[in-house]
C-alpha positions in Angstrom: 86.4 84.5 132.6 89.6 86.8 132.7 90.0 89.4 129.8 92.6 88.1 128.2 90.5 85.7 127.2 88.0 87.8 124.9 88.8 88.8 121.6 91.1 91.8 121.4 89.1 95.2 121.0 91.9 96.8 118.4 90.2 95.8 115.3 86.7 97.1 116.4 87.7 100.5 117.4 90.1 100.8 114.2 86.8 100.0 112.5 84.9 102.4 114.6 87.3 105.3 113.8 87.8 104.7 110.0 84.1 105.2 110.2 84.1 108.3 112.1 87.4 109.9 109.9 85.1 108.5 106.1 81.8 109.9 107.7 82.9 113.2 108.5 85.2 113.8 105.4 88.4 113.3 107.1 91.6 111.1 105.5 91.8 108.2 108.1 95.8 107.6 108.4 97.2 103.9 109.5 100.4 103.9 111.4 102.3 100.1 111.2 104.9 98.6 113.1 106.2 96.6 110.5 108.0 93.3 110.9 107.9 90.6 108.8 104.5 89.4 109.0 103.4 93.1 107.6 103.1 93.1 103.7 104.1 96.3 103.0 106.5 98.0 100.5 109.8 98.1 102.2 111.2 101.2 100.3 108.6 103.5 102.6 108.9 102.0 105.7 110.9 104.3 107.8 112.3 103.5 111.7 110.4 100.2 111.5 107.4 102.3 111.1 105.0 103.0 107.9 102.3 105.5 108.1 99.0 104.4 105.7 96.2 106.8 104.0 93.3 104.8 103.9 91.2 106.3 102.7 88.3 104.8 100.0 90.1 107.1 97.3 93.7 105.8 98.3 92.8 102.4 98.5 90.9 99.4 96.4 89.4 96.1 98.3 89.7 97.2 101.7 89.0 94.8 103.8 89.2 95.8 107.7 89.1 92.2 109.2 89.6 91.1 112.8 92.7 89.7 112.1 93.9 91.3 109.0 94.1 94.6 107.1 93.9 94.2 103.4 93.7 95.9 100.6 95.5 97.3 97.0 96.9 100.6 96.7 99.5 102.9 94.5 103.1 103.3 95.6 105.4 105.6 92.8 102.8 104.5 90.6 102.8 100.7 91.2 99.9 98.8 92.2 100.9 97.0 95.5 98.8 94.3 98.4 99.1 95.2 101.4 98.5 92.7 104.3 98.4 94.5 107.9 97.9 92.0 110.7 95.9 94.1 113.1 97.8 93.8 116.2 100.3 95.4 114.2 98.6 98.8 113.8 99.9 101.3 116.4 97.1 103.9 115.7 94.4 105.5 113.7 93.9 109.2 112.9 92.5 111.7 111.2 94.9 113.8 108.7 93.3 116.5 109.6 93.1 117.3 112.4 95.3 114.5 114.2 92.6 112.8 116.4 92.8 109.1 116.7 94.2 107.0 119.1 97.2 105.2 119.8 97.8 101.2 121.1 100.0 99.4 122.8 102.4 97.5 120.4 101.3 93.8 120.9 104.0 90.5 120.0 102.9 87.6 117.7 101.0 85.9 121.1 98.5 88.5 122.1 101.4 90.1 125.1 102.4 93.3 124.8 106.1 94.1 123.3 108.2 94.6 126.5 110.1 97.3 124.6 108.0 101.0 123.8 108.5 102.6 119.7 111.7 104.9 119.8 109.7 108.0 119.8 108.7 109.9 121.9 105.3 109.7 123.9 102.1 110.3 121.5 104.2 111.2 118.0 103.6 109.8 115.3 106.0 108.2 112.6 106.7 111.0 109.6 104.3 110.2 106.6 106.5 108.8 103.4 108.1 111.8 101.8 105.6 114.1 99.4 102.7 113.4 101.7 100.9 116.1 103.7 101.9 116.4 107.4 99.6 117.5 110.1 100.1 117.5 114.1 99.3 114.0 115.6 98.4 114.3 119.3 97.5 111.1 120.1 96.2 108.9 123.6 96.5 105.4 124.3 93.8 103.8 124.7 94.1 103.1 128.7 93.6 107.5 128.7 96.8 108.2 129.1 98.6 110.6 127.1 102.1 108.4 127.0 105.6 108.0 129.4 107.1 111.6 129.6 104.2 113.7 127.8 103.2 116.7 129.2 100.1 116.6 130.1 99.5 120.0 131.3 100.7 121.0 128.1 98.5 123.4 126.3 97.4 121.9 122.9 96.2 124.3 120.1 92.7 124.5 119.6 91.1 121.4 116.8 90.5 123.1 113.2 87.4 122.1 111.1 87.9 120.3 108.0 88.7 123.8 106.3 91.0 125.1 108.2 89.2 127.4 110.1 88.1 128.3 113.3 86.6 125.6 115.3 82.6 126.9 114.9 81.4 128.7 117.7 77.8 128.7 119.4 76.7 132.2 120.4 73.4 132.5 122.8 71.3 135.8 122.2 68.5 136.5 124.3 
């Protein structure tokens, strides 16, 4: 059996890191190619692109399914559904502190899009205007940091949910 023909991984590991954002009191972020299979208000898309908070308090009925994303939320004020098919979420991260990870864009079949976002390597889409911004350093989920990223780059150090220092074990003997 080859492995294209198990099922894909995507919606397991978006599961597995909306747990890991809710269980340790981060916003988990969605970031959506959209197209026209993606049910999403149009007014906050922006370069093809929408970035999500889904979050329990942003969000009613979510429903993280293995082939869909549903779920009811507020735009301006307006109750809207939202229908995400899974392979068109590019990533999953953490407002806070921008860990997540990032996927390969996949076409209707399964195949990945021949043609990469127009952005450049592990950046993520600007959140709809009003929202809170935070660094997104992102990696695909083959390890690799993206075409044309540094990767000797020095990235700053994670914060904790307060903004603080990351904590700090000190030995005394």
């Amino acid at each position: 059996m080859n492995a294209q023909d198990f099922p894909s991984t995507r919606p397991y590991l978006i599961r597995a890191l909306y747990e890991w954002c809710t269980d340790n009191g981060f916003t988990p972020y969605l970031v959506v190619r959209v197209n026209d299979s993606v049910q999403v208000p149009r007014d906050y898309v922006n370069n093809g692109e929408i970035v999500l908070n889904v979050s329990y308090e942003a969000t009613s009925g979510l429903q993280l399914g293995n082939d869909f994303i549903e779920f009811k939320a507020r735009f301006g004020g307006k109750p809207c559904d939202l229908l995400i098919p899974v392979h068109r979420v590019i990533a999953i991260y953490a407002r806070e502190n921008g860990q997540g990870m990032a996927f390969p864009l996949e076409e209707e079949g399964g195949e990945k899009a021949d043609v990469a976002p127009p952005r450049p390597a592990g950046v993520v889409a600007a959140p709809p205007a009003g929202a809170e911004r935070a660094p997104v350093q992102l990696q695909s989920i083959d390890g690799s940091a993206g075409e044309g990223a540094d990767k000797d780059a020095p990235h700053p150090p994670p914060q904790t949910p307060g903004g603080g220092r990351r904590p700090s074990l000190k030995r005394i003997k």
